[in-house]
Structures are given as C-alpha cells and as structure tokens.
C-alpha positions as CSV (number, residue, x, y, z in Angstrom):
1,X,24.7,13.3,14.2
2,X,27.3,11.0,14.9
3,X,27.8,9.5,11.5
4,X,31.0,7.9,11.0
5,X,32.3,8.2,7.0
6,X,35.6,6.3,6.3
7,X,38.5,7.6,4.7
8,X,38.2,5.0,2.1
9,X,34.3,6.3,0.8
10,X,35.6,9.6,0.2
11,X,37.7,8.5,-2.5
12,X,37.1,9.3,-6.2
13,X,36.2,5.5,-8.0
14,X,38.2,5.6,-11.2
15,X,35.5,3.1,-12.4
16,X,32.3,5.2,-11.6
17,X,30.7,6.7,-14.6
18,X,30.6,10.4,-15.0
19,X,26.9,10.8,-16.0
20,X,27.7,14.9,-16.6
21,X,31.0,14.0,-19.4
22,X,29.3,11.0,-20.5
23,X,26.1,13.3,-21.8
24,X,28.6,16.2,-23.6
25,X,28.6,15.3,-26.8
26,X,32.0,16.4,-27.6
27,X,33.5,13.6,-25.3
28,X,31.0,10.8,-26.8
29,X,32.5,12.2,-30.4
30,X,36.3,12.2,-29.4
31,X,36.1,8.1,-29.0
32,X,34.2,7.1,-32.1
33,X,35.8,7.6,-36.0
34,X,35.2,10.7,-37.5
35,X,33.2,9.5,-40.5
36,X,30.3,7.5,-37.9
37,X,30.0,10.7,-36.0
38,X,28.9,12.6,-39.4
39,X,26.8,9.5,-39.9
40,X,25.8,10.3,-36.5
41,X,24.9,13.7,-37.1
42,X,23.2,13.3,-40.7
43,X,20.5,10.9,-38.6
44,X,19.7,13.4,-35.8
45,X,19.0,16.5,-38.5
46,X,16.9,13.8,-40.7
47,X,19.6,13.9,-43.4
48,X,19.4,10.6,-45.5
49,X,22.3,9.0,-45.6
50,X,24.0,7.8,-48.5
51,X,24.6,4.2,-49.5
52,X,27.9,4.6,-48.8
53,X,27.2,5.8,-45.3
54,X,24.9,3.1,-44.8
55,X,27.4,0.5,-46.2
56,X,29.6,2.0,-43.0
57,X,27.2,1.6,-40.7
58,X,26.5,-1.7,-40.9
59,X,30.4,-2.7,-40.7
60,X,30.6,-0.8,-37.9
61,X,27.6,-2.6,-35.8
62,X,29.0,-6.3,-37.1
63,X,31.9,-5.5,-36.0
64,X,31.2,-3.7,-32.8
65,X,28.6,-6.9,-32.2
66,X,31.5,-9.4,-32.6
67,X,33.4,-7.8,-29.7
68,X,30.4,-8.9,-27.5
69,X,31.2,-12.6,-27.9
C-alpha cells in the first residue's frame, strides 16, 4: 500500500504498560508485602478482616498517599 513504518516504531517501549502481565494476578502480588496481599485476598472472598489487618491497612494507604506529594 505503500506505507512507510520506521525502524524506530518497531521497537519494544520499555515504558509501555503490559496490559496482559499487569492483569495476572501473580505479578500484581510479587510487588506488594505479603501480609496486604492476604488482606487483599480476605476482601475479595468477603472475609472480615481483623483489627489488626485493618490497623495495616490504613498504614499502608497513609503511607502510600504521602509518596504522592
């Protein structure tokens, strides 16, 4: 058709987001602490969590939420 592709656009970006990895669960757990992903897992089965957990939690979003800023 006469459609000219560069050398350059064929190239993998190292930056682009692999939507297929980024949905396996098993690579979202292997960059979060072991004891939020059980948290993690206790809320999708509908398992309350303890106050402990909870405790976690909410140390875990303060702190994630001062990284923002």
């Amino acid at each position: 058709d006469g459609n000219i592709t560069e050398l350059a656009q064929t190239i993998a970006d190292d930056k682009a987001i692999d939507l297929e990895a980024w949905l396996d669960r098993s690579l979202w757990q292997l960059g979060f602490p072991k004891r939020l992903v059980e948290i993690a897992h206790k809320i999708a089965y509908g398992i309350p969590l303890t106050n402990a957990d909870m405790i976690y939690l909410c140390r875990f979003r303060q702190k994630e939420q001062k990284r923002l800023f």
